[in-house]
C-alpha positions in Angstrom: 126.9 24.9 33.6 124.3 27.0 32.0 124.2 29.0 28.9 126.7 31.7 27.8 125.8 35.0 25.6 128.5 37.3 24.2 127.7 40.4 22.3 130.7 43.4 21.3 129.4 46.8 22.5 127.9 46.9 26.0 127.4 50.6 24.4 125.2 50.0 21.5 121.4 50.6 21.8 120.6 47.7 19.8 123.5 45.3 21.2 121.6 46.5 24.7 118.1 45.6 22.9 119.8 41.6 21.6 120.8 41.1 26.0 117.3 42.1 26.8 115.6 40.1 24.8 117.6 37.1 25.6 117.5 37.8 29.5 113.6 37.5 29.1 114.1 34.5 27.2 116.2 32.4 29.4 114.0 33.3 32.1 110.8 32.0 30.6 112.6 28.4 29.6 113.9 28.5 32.6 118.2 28.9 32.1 121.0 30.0 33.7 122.1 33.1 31.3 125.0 35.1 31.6 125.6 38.1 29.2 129.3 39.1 28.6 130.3 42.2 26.2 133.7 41.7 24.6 134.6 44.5 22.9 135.2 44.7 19.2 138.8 43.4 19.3 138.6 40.0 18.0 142.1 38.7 19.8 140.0 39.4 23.1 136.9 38.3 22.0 138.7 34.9 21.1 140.4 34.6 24.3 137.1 35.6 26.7 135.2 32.8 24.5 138.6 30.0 25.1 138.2 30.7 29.1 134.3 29.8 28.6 134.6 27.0 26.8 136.8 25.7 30.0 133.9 26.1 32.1 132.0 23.5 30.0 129.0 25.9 29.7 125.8 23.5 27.9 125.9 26.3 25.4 127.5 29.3 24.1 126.0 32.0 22.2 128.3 34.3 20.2 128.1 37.5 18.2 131.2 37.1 16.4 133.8 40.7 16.0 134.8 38.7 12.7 132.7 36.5 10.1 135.6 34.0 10.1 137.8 32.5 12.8 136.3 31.2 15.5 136.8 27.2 13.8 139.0 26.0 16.8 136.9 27.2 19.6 134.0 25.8 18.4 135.5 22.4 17.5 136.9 22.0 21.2 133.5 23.4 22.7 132.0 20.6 20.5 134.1 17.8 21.4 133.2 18.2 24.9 129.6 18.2 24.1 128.6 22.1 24.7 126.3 23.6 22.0 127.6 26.5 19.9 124.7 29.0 18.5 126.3 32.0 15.9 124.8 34.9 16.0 125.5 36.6 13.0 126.6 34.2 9.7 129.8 32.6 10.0 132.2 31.8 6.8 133.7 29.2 9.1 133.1 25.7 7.7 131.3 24.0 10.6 129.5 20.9 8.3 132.4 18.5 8.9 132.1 19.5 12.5 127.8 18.4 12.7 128.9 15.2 11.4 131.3 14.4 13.7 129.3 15.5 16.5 125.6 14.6 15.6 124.1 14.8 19.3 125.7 18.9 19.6 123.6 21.6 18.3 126.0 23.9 15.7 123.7 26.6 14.3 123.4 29.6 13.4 120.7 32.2 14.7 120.4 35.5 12.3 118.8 38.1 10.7 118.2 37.5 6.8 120.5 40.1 5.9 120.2 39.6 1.8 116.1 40.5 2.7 117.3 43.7 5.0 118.7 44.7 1.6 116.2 43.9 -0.5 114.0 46.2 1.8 116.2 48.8 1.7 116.3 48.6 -2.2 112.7 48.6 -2.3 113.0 52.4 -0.6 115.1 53.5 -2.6 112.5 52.7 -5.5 109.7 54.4 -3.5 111.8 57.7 -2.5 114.2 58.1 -5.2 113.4 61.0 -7.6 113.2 60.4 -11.3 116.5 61.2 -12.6 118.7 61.5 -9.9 121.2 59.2 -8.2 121.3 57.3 -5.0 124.3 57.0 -2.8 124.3 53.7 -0.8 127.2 54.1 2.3 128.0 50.4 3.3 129.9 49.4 6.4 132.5 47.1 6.0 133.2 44.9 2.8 134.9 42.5 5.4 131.8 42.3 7.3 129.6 39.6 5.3 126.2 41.1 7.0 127.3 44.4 4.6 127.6 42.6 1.3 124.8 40.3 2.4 123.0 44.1 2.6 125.0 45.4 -1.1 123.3 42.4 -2.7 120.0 42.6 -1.7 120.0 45.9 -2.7 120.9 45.5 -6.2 118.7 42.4 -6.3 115.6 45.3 -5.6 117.2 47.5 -8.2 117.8 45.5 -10.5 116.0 46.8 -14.3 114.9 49.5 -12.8 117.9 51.6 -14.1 118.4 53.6 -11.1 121.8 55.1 -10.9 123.4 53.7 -7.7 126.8 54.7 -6.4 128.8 52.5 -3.4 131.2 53.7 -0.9 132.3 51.6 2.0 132.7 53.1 5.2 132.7 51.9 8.6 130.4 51.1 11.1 130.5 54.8 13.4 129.0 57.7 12.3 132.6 59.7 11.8 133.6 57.1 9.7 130.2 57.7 7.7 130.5 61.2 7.8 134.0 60.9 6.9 133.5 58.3 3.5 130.8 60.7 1.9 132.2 64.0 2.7 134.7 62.4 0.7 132.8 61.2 -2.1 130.5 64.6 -2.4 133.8 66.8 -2.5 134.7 64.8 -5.7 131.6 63.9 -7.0 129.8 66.8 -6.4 132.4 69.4 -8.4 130.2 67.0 -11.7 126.9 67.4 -12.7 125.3 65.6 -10.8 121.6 65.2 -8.7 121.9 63.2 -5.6 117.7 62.1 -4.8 118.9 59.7 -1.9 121.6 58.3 0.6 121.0 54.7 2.0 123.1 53.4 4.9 123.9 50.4 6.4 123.2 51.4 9.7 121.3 54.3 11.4 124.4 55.6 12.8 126.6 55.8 9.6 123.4 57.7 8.3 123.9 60.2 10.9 127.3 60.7 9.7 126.1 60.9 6.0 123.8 63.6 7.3 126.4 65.6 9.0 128.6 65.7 5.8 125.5 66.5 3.4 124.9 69.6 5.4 128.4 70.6 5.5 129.7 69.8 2.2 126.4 71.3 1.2 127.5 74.8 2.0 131.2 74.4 0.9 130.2 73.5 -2.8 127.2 75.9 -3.1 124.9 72.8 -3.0 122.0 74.0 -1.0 119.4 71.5 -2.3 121.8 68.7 -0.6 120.5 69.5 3.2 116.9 68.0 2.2 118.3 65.0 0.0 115.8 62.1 1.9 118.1 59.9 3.9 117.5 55.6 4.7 119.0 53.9 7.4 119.2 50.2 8.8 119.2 48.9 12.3 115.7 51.1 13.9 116.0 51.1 17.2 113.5 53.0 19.1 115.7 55.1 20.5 117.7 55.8 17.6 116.7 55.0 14.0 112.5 55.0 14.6 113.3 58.4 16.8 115.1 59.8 13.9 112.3 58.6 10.9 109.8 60.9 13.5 112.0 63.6 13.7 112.3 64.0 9.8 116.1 63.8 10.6 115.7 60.0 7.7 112.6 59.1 5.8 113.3 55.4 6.6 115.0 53.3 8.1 114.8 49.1 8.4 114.0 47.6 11.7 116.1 44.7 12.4 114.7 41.8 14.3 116.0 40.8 17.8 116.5 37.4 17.2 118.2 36.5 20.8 115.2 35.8 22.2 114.6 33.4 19.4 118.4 32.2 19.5 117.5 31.3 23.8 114.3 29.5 22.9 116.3 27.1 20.3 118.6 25.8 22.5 116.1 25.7 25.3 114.4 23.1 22.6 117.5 20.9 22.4 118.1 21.1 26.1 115.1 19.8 27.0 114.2 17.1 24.2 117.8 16.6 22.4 116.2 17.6 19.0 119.1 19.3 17.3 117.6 22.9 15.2 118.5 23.2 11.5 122.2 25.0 10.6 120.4 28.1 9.8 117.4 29.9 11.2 116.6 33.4 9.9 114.1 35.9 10.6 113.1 39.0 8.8 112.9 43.0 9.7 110.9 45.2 8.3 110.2 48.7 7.2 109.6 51.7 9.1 107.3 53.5 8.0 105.7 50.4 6.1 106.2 50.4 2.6 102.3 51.1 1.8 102.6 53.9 3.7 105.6 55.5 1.7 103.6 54.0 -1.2 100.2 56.0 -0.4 
């Protein structure tokens, strides 16, 4: 019995940050938590989460490697009446599943990742120079949290006429560095002002930065080491450190919604009131926006 949490990279400063807050969580309501990290391999993810499910947990908590697959385990964790929280927006079609089992709890728990975007958009308004172009480095076009992100951003931009170019990465920092020292090395032999680089996350920022500075010296570009750089993710330790070193002018600071995530199904536990399907919560700038404003 009790209540099972799995996040992907034991790693990750801000995966670290998500067990934290839900360990201090569970033991204000009172629950048995254990925290398991999986890895980002999907197959194993999907096989630790079947060998939970067999323990008949009251509920499972999941940050899901992949947007979509995870139907089966969650119908069978249903069926025997254990509570499934999603962590990060599914594309799995769980509706039919609610009705079937009205007294289980089937939600999902999550940052508003359209508004992350629309935050970051908003930046690139403030910090963008007249007359230059942005260069926006997502993750993953796989991962629904990054076009969740894309849109927002052009929802921000849009009729402003700002010149925006997309490149998709990865989530690491070589495989940010990699993406735009391959976009620079072709774009950059045009004319051509780059005012700004967004990323989806703080890391793949680092990796943009690394390739500015060294594709910066191969073209002749000089002006490119000091092109104002916006991440996504702000962990203190990270993406806040990095806005006060001047190394980005910005970065989005995601919420940690864990703790949030614990106290719902701590609800339902205790009086049976099933949440909605979706709760979402917000992040926010860093610096504020008035402050970049002013």
């Amino acid at each position: 019995m009790g209540v099972e949490l799995f996040l992907v990279d034991e790693g990750n400063e801000f995966q670290q940050l998500l067990r934290d807050e839900a360990v201090a969580a569970a033991r204000r309501a009172g629950l048995d938590l254990a925290t398991h990290f999986t890895g980002d391999d999907f197959s194993a993810q999907l096989a630790q989460l079947r060998e939970c499910v067999a323990r008949r947990p009251q509920a499972i908590l999941v940050l899901s490697v992949r947007d979509r697959g995870l139907g089966r385990v969650v119908a069978k964790a249903a069926r025997q009446g254990t509570h499934w929280v999603f962590l990060n927006r599914s594309e799995d079609d769980v509706d039919e599943l609610r009705r079937q089992h009205p007294a289980v709890a089937l939600t999902t728990v999550c940052p508003d990742e359209t508004e992350t975007g629309r935050i970051q958009g908003r930046l690139f308004r403030l910090l963008l120079p007249a007359g230059t172009r942005a260069l926006y480095v997502q993750g993953s076009r796989r991962s629904l949290a990054a076009r969740d992100r894309t849109a927002g951003v052009q929802e921000a931009l849009a009729g402003t006429g700002l010149d925006l170019a997309l490149i998709e990465a990865g989530w690491s920092a070589a495989e940010g560095r990699d993406a735009v020292r391959d976009w620079l090395r072709v774009a950059g032999r045009t004319v051509m002002r780059l005012g700004l680089v967004g990323a989806q996350s703080d890391l793949i920022a680092t990796g943009a930065r690394d390739a500015l500075h060294a594709v910066a010296a191969e073209l002749g570009h000089p002006e490119w080491t000091s092109v104002p750089l916006v991440g996504c993710d702000g962990t203190p330790g990270l993406g806040q450190r990095l806005v006060r070193e001047g190394q980005l002018r910005a970065t989005v600071v995601l919420p940690r919604w864990t703790g949030l995530a614990i106290e719902t199904i701590a609800r339902t536990l205790g009086s049976r009131q099933l949440p909605p399907p979706l709760v979402s919560v917000k992040g926010t700038a860093f610096p504020p926006e008035d402050q970049l404003r002013g």
